[in-house]
Z-matrix of the N, CA and C atoms (Angstrom, degrees):
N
C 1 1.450
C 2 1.527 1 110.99
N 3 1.044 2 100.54 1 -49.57
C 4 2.067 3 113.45 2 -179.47
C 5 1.478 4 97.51 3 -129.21
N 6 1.782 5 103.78 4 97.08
C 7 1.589 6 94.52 5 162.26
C 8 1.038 7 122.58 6 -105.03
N 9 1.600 8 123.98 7 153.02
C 10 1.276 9 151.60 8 -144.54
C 11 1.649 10 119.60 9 78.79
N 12 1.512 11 110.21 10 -1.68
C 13 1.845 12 99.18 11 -165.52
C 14 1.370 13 97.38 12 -111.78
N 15 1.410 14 127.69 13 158.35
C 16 0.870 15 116.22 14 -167.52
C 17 1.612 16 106.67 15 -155.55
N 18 1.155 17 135.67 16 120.27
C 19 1.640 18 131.32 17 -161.50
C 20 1.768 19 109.85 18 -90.92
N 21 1.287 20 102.40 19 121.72
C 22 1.892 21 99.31 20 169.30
C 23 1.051 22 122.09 21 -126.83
N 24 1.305 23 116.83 22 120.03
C 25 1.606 24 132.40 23 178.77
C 26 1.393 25 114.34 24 -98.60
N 27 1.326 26 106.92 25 124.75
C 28 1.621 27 102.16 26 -176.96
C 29 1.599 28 92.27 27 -117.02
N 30 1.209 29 108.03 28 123.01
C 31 1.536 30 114.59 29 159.48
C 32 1.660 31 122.47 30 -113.43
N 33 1.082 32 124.32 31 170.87
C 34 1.239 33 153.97 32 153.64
C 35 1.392 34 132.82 33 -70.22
N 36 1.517 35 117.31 34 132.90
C 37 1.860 36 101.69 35 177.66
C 38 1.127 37 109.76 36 -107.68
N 39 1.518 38 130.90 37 47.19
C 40 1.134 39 134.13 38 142.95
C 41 1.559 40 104.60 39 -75.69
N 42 1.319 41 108.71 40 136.62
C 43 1.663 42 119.49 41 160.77
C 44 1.644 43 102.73 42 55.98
N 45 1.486 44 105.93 43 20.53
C 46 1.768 45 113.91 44 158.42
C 47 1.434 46 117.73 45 -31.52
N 48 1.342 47 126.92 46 -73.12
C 49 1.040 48 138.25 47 -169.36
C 50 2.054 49 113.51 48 -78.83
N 51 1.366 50 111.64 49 25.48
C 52 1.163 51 123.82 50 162.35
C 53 1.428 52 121.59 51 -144.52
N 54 1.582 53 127.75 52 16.76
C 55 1.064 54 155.73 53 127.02
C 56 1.367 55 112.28 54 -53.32
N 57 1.338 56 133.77 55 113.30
C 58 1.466 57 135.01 56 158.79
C 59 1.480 58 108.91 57 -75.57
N 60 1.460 59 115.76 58 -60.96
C 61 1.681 60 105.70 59 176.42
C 62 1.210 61 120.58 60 -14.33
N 63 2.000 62 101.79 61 -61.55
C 64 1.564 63 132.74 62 -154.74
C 65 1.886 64 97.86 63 -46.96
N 66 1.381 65 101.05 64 -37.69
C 67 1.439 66 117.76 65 -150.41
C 68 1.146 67 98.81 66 -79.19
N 69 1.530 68 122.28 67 -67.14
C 70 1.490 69 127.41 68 167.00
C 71 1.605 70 137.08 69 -45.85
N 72 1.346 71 99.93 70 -20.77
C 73 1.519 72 109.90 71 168.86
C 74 1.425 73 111.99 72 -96.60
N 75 1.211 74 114.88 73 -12.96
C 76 1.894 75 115.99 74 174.42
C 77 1.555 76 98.76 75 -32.56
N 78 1.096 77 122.82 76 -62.81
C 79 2.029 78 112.77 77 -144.16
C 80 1.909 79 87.25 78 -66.54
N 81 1.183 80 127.32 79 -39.87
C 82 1.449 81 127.21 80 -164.71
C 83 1.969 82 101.93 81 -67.15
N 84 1.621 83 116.06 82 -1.66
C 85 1.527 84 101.99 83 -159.72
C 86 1.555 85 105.04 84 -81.40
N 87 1.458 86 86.33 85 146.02
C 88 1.955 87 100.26 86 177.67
C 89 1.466 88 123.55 87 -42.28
N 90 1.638 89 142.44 88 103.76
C 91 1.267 90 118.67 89 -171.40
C 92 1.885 91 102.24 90 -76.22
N 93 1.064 92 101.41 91 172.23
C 94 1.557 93 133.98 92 -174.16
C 95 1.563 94 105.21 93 55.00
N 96 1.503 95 123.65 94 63.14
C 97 1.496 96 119.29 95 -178.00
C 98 1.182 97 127.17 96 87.73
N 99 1.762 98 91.92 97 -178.55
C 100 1.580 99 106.96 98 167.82
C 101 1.714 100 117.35 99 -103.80
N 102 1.286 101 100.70 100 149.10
C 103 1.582 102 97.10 101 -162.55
C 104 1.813 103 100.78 102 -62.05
N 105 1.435 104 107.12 103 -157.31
C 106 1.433 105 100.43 104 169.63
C 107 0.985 106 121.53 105 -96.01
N 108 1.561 107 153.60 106 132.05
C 109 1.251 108 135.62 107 161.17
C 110 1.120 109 129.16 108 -54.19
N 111 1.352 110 160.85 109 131.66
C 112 1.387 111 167.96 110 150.01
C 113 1.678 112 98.70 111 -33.12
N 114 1.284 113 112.64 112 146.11
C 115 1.063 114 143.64 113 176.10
C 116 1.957 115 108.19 114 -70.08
N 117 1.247 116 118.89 115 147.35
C 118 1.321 117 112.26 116 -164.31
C 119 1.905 118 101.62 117 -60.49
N 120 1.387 119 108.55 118 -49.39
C 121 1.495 120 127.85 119 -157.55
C 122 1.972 121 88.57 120 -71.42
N 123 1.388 122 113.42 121 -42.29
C 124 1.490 123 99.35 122 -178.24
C 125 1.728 124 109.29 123 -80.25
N 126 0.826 125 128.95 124 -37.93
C 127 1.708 126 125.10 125 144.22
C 128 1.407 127 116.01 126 -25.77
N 129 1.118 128 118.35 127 -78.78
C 130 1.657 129 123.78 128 161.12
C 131 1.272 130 112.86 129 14.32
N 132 1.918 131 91.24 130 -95.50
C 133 1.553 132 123.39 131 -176.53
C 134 1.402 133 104.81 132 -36.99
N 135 1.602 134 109.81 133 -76.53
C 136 1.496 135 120.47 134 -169.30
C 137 1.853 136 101.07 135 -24.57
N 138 1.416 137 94.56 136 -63.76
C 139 1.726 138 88.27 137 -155.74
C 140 1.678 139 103.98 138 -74.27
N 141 1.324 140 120.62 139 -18.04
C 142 1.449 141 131.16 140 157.36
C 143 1.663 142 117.44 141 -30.64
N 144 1.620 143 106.50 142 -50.66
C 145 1.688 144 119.74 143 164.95
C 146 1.309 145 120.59 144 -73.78
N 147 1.712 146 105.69 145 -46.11
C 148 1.389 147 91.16 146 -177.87
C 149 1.560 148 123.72 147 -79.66
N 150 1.005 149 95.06 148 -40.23
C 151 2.192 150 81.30 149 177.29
C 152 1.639 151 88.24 150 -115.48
N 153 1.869 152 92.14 151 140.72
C 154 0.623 153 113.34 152 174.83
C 155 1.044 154 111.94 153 -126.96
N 156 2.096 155 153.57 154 126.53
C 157 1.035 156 137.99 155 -176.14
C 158 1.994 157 122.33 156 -76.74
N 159 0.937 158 92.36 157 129.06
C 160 1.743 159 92.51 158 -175.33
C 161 1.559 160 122.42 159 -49.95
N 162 0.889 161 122.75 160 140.82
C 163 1.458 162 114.90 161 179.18
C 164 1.739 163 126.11 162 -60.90
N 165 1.357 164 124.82 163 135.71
C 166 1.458 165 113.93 164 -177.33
C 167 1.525 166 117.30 165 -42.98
N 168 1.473 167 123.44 166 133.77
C 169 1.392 168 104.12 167 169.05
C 170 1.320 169 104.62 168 -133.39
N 171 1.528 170 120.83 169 -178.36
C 172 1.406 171 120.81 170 169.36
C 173 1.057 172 134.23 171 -102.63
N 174 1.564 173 115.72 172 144.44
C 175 1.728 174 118.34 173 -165.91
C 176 1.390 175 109.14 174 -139.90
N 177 1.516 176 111.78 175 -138.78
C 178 1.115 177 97.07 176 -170.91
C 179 1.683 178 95.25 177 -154.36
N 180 1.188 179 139.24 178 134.91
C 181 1.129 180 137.57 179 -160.78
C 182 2.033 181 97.26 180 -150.81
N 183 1.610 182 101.87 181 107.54
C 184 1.466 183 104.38 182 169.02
C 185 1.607 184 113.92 183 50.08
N 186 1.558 185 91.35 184 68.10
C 187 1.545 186 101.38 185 -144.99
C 188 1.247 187 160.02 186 -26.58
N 189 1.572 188 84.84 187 68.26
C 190 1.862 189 116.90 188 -166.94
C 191 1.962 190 100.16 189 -104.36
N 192 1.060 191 89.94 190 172.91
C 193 2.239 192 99.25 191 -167.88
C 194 1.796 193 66.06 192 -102.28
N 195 1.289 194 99.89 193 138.86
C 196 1.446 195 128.62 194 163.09
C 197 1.879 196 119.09 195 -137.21
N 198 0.911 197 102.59 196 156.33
C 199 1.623 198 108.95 197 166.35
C 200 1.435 199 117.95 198 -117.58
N 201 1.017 200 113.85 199 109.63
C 202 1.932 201 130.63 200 -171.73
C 203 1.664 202 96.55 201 -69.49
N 204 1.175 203 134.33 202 91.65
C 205 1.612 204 120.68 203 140.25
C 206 1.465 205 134.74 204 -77.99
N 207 0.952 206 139.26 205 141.55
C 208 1.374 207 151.83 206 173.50
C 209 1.319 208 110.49 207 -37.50
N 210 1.158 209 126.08 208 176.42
C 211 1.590 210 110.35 209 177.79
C 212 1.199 211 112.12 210 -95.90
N 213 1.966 212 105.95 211 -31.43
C 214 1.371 213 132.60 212 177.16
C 215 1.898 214 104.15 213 -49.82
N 216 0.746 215 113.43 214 -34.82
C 217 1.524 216 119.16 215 -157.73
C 218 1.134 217 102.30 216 -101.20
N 219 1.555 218 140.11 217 -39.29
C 220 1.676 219 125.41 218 165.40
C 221 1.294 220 124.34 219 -32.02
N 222 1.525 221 136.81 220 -46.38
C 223 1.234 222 134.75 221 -153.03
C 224 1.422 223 92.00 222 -95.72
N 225 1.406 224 127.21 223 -32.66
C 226 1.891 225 115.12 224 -166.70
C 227 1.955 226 103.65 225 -70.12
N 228 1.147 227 91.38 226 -19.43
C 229 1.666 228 77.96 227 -173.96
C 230 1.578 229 109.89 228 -88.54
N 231 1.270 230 129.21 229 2.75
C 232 1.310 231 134.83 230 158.44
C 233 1.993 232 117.59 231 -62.15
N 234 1.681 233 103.30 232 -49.42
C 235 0.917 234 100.29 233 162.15
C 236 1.622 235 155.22 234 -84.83
């Protein structure tokens, strides 16, 4: 239907058997485990490359000179 996309649910077997999802997705589950998780700091990096927030630029808002920041980028310059 949608090729290339592909949906992953990772659950838990706590409270398995009161999960309906849990139940209905059984026949689709991964054999031999769960993959590995990444480490917090190698997580980090990864998403460090992939998004990156754009730099502030200038525009024009109600035709006043404004500076556009990211949303990502408001809160770091507080700290």
């Amino acid at each position: 239907m949608f090729p290339g996309l592909a949906l992953v649910v990772l659950c838990s077997s706590e409270n398995e058997e009161r999960a309906h999802i849990v139940t209905s997705l059984e026949q689709y589950k991964v054999k031999g485990g769960m993959p590995r998780y990444p480490r917090p700091d190698e997580l980090r990096r990864f998403l460090g490359k992939q998004f990156k927030a754009p730099h502030p630029r200038p525009g024009l808002y109600r035709e006043q000179h404004v500076i556009w920041s990211a949303a990502a980028e408001v809160g770091r310059a507080e700290k």
